[in-house]
N, CA and C of each residue as an Amber inpcrd file, in Angstrom:
protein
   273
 231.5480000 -62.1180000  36.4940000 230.1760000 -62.5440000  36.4000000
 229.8570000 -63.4800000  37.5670000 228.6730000 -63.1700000  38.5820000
 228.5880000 -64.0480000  39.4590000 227.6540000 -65.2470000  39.3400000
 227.3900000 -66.1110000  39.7250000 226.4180000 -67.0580000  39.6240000
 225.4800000 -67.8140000  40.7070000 224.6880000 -67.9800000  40.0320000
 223.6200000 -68.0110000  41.5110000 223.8010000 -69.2710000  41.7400000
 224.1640000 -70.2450000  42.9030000 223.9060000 -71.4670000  42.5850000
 222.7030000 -72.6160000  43.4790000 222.2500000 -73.1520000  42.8940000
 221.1480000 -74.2840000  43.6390000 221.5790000 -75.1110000  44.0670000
 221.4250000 -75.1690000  45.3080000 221.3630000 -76.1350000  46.5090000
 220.4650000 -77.7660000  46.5870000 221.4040000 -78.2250000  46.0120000
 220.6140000 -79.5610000  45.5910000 220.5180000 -80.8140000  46.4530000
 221.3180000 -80.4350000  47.8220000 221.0700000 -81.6890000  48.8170000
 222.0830000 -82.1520000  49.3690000 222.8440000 -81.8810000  50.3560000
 223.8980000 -82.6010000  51.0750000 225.0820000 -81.8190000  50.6800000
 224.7900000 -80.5070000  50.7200000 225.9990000 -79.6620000  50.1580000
 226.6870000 -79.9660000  48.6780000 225.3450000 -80.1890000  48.1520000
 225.9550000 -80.4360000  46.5450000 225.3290000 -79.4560000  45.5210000
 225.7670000 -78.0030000  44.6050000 224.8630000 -77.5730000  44.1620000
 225.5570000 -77.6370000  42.7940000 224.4740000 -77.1580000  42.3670000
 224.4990000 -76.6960000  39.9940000 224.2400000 -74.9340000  40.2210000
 224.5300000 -74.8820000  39.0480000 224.4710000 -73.1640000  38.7500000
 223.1940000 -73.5350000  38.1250000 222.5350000 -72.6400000  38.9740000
 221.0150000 -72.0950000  38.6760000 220.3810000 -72.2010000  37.3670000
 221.2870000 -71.1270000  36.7030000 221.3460000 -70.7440000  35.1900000
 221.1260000 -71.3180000  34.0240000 221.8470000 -72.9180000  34.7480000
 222.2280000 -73.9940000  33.8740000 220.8360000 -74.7750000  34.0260000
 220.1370000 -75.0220000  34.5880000 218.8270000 -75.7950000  35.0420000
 217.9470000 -76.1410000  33.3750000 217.6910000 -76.9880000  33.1010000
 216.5170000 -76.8240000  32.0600000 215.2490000 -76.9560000  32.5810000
 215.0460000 -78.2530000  33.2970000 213.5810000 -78.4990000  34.0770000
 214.2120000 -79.2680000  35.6030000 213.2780000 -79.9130000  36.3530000
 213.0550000 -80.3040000  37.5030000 212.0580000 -81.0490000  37.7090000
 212.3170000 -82.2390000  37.1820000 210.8730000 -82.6870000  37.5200000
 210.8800000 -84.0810000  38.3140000 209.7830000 -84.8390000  38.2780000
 209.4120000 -85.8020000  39.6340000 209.9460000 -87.1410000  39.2110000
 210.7430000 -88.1310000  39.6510000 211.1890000 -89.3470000  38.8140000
 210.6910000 -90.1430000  38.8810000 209.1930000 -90.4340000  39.1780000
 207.9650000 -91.5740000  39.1680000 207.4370000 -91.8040000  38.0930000
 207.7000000 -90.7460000  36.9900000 206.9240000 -91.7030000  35.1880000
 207.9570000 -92.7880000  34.5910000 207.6440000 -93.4210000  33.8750000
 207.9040000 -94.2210000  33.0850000 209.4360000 -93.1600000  32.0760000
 208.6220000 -92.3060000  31.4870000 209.4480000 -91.3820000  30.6590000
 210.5670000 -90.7160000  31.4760000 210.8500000 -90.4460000  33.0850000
 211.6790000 -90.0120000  33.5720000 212.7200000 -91.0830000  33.9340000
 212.0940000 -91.8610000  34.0930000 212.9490000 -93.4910000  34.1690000
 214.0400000 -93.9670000  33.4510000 212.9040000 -93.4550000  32.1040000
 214.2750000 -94.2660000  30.4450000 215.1340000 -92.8970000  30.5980000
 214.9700000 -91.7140000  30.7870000 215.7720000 -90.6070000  30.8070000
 216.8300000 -90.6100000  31.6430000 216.2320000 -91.0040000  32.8680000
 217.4380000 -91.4380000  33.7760000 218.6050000 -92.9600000  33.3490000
 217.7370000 -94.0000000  32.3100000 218.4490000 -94.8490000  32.5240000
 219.7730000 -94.3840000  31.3800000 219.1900000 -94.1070000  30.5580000
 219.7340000 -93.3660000  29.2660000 221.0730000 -92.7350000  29.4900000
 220.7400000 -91.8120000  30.4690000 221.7140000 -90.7470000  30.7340000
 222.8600000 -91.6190000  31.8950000 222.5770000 -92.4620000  32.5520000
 223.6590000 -93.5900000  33.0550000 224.7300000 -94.3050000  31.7700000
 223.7620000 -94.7150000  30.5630000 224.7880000 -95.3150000  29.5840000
 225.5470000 -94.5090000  29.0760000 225.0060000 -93.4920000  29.0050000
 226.3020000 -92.5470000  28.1100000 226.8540000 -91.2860000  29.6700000
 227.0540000 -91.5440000  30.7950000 227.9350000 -91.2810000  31.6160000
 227.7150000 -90.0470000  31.7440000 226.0200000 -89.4030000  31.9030000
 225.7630000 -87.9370000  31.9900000 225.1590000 -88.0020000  33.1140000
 225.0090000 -89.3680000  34.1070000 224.1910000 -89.2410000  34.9940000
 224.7270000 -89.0310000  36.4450000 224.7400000 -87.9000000  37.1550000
 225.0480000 -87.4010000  38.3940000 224.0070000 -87.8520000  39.3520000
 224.8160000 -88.4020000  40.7910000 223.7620000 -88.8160000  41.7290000
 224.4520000 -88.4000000  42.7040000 223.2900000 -87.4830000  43.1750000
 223.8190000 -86.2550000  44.4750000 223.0320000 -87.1610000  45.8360000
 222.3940000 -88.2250000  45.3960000 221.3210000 -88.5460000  46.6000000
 222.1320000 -88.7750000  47.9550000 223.3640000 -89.3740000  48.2240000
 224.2100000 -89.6140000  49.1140000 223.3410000 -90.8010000  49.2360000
 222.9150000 -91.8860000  48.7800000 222.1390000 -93.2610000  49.0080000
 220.7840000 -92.9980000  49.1090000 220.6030000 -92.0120000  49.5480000
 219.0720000 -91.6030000  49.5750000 218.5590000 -92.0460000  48.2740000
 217.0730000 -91.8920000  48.7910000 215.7950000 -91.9990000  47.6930000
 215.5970000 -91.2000000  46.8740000 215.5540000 -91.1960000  45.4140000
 215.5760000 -89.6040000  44.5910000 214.1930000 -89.4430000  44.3800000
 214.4330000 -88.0160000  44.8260000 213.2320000 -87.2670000  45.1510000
 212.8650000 -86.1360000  43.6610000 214.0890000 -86.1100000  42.8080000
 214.0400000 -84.8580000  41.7370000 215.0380000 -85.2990000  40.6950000
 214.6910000 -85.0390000  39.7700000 215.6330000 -85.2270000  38.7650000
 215.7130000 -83.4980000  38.1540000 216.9850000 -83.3710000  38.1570000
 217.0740000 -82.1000000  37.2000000 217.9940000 -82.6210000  36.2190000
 217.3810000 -81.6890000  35.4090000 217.9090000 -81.5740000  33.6730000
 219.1630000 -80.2070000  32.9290000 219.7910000 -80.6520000  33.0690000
 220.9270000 -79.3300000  32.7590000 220.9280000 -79.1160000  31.2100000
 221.4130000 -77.9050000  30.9380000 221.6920000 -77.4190000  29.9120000
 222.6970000 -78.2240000  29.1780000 223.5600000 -79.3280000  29.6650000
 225.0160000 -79.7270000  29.1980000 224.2010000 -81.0020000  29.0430000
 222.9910000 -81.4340000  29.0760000 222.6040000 -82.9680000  28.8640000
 222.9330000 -83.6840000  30.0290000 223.4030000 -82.8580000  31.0470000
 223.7280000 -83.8510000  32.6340000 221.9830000 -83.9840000  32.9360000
 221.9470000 -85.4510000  34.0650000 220.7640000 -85.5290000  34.5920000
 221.2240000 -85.0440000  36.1300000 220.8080000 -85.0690000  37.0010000
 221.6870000 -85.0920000  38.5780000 220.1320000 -85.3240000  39.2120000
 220.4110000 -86.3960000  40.0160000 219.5580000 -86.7640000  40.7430000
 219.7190000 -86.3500000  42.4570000 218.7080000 -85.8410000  42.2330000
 218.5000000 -85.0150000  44.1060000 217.4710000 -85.7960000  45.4400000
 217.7050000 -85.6270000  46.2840000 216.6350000 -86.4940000  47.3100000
 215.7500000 -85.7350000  47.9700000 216.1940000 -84.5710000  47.2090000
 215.1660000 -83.2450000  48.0080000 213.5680000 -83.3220000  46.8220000
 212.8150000 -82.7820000  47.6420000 211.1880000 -83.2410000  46.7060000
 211.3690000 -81.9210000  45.2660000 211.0290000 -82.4170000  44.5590000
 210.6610000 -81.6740000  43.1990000 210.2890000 -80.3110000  43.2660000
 209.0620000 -80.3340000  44.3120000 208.4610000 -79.0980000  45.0310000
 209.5490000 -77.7400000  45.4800000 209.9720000 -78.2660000  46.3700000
 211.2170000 -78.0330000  46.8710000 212.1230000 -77.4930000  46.3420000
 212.7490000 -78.6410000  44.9740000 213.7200000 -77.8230000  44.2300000
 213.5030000 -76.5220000  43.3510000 211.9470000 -76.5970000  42.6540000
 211.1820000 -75.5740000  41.9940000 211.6020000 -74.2980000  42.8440000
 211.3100000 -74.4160000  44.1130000 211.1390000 -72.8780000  44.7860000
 212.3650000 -72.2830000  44.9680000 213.7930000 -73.3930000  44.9280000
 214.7530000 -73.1980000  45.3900000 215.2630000 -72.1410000  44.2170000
 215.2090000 -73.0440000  42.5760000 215.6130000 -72.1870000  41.8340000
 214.7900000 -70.9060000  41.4780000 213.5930000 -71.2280000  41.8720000
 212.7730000 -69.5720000  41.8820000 213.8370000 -68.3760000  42.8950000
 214.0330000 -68.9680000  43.6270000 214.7230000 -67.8540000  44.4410000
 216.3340000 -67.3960000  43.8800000 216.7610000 -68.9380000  43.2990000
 218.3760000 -68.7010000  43.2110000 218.0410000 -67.4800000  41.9580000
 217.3480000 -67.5330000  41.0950000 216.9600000 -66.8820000  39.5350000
 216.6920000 -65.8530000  39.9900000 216.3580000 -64.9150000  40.9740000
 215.8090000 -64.0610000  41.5910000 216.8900000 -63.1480000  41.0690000
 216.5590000 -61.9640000  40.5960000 217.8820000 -60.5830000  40.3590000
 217.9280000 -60.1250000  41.6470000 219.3820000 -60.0330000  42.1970000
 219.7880000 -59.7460000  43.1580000 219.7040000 -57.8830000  43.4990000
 219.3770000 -57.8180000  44.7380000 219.1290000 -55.8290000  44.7780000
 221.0750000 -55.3990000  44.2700000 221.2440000 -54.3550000  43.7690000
 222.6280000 -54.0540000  44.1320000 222.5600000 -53.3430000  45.3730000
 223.8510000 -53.2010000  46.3510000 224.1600000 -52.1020000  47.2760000
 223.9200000 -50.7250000  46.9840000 223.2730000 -50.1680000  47.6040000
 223.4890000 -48.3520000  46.7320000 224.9580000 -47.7650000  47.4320000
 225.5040000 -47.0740000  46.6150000 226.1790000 -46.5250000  46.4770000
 226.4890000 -45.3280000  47.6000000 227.4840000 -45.3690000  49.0610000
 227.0890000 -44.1440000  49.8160000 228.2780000 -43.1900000  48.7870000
 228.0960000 -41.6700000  49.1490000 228.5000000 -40.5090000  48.8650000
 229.4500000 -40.2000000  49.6420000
């Protein structure tokens, strides 16, 4: 089984698959989510010191914080989710 994976910033990616949302870390509500997910040791920070630009939400309750824009990550997993063509088959 292959897996598509998303490119989340500084050569750090998640399996596509696994994604729940992606969203922007400027509310209030993405804040306590992020702080939350630091106390109980689910919180991944891909920023390399950078400024986080995205928070994604995994299927496993991980948060992982990205420095790439929200925008950005949306299109990325639009593409990773994409069904791949197969090769046809020569004769």
């Amino acid at each position: 089984m292959e897996q598509n994976l998303l490119n989340i910033g500084f050569g750090s990616t998640v399996v596509a698959e696994r994604v729940i949302a992606i969203v922007s870390p400027n509310s209030a509500p993405m804040k306590r989510l992020k702080d939350e997910a630091k106390e109980k040791n689910f919180l991944i920070d891909a920023t390399h010191g950078r400024r986080t630009r995205s928070i994604i939400i995994m299927d496993s309750n991980h948060v992982v914080l990205s420095a790439i824009q929200a925008e950005t990550m949306s299109q990325r997993l639009a593409t990773a989710k994409e069904p791949k063509e197969e090769p046809h088959e020569r004769r």
